[in-house]
C-alpha positions, 0 to 999 in steps of 0.5 A: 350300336348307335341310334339315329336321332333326327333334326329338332321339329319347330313348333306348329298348331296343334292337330296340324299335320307335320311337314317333311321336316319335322319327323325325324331322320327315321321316320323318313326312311323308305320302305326298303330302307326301313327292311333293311335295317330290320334285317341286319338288327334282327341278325344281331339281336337272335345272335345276342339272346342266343350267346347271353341269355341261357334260356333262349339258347336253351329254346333256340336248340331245342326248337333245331334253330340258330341265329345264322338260320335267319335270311330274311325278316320272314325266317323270324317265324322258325324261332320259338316265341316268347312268353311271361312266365319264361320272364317269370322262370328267369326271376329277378335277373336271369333273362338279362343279357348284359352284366348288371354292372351295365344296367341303368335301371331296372322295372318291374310288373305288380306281380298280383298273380305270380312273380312279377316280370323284371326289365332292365335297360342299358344306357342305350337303351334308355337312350332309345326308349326316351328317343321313341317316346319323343317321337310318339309325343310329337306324332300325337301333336306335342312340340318343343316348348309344350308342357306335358301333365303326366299321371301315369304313375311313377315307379316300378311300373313304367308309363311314368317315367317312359312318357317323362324322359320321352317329353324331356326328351323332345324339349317339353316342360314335365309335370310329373303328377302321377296318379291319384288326388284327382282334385290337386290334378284337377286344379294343377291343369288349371293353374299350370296350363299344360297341352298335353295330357298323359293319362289312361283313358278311364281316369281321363274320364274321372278326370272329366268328372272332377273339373264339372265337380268343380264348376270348370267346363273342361273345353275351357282349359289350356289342353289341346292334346290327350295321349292316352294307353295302357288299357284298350278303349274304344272309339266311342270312348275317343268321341266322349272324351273329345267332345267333353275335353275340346281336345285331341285323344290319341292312342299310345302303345307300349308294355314293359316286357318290349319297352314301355309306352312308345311302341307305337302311337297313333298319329294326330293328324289321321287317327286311323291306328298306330304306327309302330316303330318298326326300326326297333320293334319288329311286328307279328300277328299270329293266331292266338290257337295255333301261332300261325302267322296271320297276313296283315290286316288279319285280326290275332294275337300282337307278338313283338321282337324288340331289335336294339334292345340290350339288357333284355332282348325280346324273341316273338314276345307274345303280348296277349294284346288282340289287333291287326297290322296294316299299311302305314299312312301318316308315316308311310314305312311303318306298319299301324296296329288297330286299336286294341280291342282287348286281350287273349287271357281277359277274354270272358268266355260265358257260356261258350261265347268270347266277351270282351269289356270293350264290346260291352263299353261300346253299348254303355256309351251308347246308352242314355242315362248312364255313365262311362264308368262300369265293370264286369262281375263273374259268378257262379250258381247251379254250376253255371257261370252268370255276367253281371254289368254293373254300372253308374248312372248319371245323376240327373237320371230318374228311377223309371229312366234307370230300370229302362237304361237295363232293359236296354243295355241287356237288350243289345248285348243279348243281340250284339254280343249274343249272351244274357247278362244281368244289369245292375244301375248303380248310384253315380261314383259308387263303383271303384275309380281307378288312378292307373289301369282301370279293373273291369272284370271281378272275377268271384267264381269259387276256385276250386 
């Protein structure tokens, strides 16, 4: 199996739209070609799960399916999906479809909340990983030459290294801060003067925080560029970020299980979604109840087929992640995915009403007063679960302003979200501040 890699792109203005020649020989395919393509990897990747991999050959049976059954890229719908505990059941290696003496590295899920998820990659696959990465990279507006400051963490977990071979790759200079000792990165990013900036969005904002500590308006750094995944946010959050930045946030996608980050990336010069990259990564959206297929532009459940993948091949994983596919723009063959607006297992449902943390986000933001940095606390009395939104005021607010910025936040989630909740106002850098995915729902209802 080859991969195609494209010409090296010149260096262009930051948030300027790319020209012909500069996306890669992908990125240029025509809709057809693009089908056609997914078609004949799609054939080979069932066939490979089916001979290598026991428990999809067990699904695949099971469900009165096989590889050949797959005509066309709507047969992918006889198949059986994909979850995290079959990754889980398989534990360490048992999903592997290569021998280990052909895997080039292996990672791994926290496993807070049972066995974690193992991912190995071939050489190949790293390959294409890197490729996929360097390509979402320039999309966001990174070029050749560019310094790149990463503080996704390193490790196990895979947004650091992801994002670092995909920068190389393209041709920028990494600096692989990771996360945490948020002053040294603050100080770094001044001294280093890097472009872009790798990072989740809620420590972006800590990070925001930091340079103002510091006496350094962050409009007069070297950044032009934020690519900024790993937890969904909001465009209210884009704006913030934007305007107290002076620079260009775009949204990347990825998760261990299909690849890592670089699924797919919102473009720079549109930011309307992110375009997925169909030649490897083959797109569904199902409703989550039921897993029927749902038509583009419906919102659901994201499933992925990964289509090169070769140590651990990927059948309909069911992601979890809510969102809907539409036509592409910028790179007209592939599909975008809307921002993700949350997950089907973090949903909060509060008294027979769904709750997400993005909706509750969207209100804080828009609430003079407060700052972007809240959480959500669950509890339980008299056998009825109850919502607490804590979170931190600016500091410059007054006591009577605070008791007001309450008053309104529960007002319009009561009217917006349609649930009453408590509001606490906290003291500024009082809650918890996160260095990698931000925690916003803490869970203390009694278990049993």
């Amino acid at each position: 199996m080859t991969t195609t890699h494209g010409p090296v792109p010149s260096a262009r203005r930051p948030g300027a739209a790319p020209g012909a020649g500069e996306l890669s020989a992908a990125e240029r395919l025509s809709a057809d070609e693009l089908r056609g393509r997914q078609l004949q990897r799609l054939r080979w990747t069932l066939r490979h799960a089916y001979d290598n991999v026991p428990l999809y050959r067990r699904k695949f049976d099971d469900a009165g399916v096989h590889p050949d059954d797959c005509r066309t890229l709507d047969d992918i719908a006889k198949f059986p999906c994909t979850t995290k505990q079959d990754l889980r059941e398989g534990y360490p290696f048992g999903m592997f479809a290569v021998p280990r003496g052909d895997v080039r590295r292996i990672h791994a899920s926290s496993g807070t909340t049972g066995k974690p998820t193992v991912v190995g990659y071939t050489e190949v696959d790293l390959d294409v990983w890197a490729e996929t990465m360097a390509r979402s990279i320039r999309a966001a507006g990174g070029r050749p030459g560019h310094t790149v400051h990463i503080s996704y963490g390193y490790g196990l977990f895979t947004g650091g290294l992801g994002a670092h071979y995909g920068a190389e790759k393209l041709g920028c200079t990494v600096v692989p801060a990771s996360g945490g000792m948020t002053a040294r990165q603050v100080r770094i990013i001044d001294d280093f003067r890097p472009e872009v900036v790798m990072v989740t969005p809620s420590y972006m904002l800590t990070l925001l925080d930091e340079f103002e500590r510091q006496g350094i308006d962050p409009r007069t750094t070297s950044l032009t560029t934020g690519i900024f995944g790993a937890e969904p946010w909001t465009e209210r959050m884009r704006r913030e970020i934007e305007e107290r930045a002076g620079i260009d946030a775009v949204d990347v996608y990825g998760l261990s299980e299909v690849m890592g980050p670089g699924v797919s990336q919102e473009c720079v010069e549109t930011k309307d979604g992110l375009h997925i990259w169909e030649d490897h990564f083959y797109p569904e959206v199902v409703d989550p109840a039921d897993g029927r297929v749902l038509p583009d532009g419906a919102a659901g459940e994201l499933l992925f087929t990964s289509l090169t993948k070769q140590a651990l091949p990927v059948i309909r994983y069911r992601t979890r992640d809510l969102t809907a596919l539409r036509p592409g723009t910028a790179r007209p063959a592939f599909r975008r995915m809307d921002r993700v607006t949350g997950r089907s297992d973090d949903m909060i449902i509060l008294r027979g009403v769904n709750v997400f943390p993005t909706q509750v986000e969207e209100i804080v933001l828009g609430t003079d007063g407060l700052a972007p940095h809240f959480q959500l606390r669950l509890t339980r009395a008299d056998r009825a679960d109850h919502l607490t939104v804590l979170v931190e005021a600016l500091g410059t607010t007054a006591a009577d302003r605070r008791d007001a910025a309450a008053a309104e936040v529960a007002r319009r989630v009561r009217d917006g979200v349609g649930v009453r909740v408590g509001v606490e106002i906290r003291d500024p850098e009082s809650l918890e501040r996160s260095t990698g995915k931000v925690r916003r729902v803490i869970d203390e209802r009694p278990t049993d």
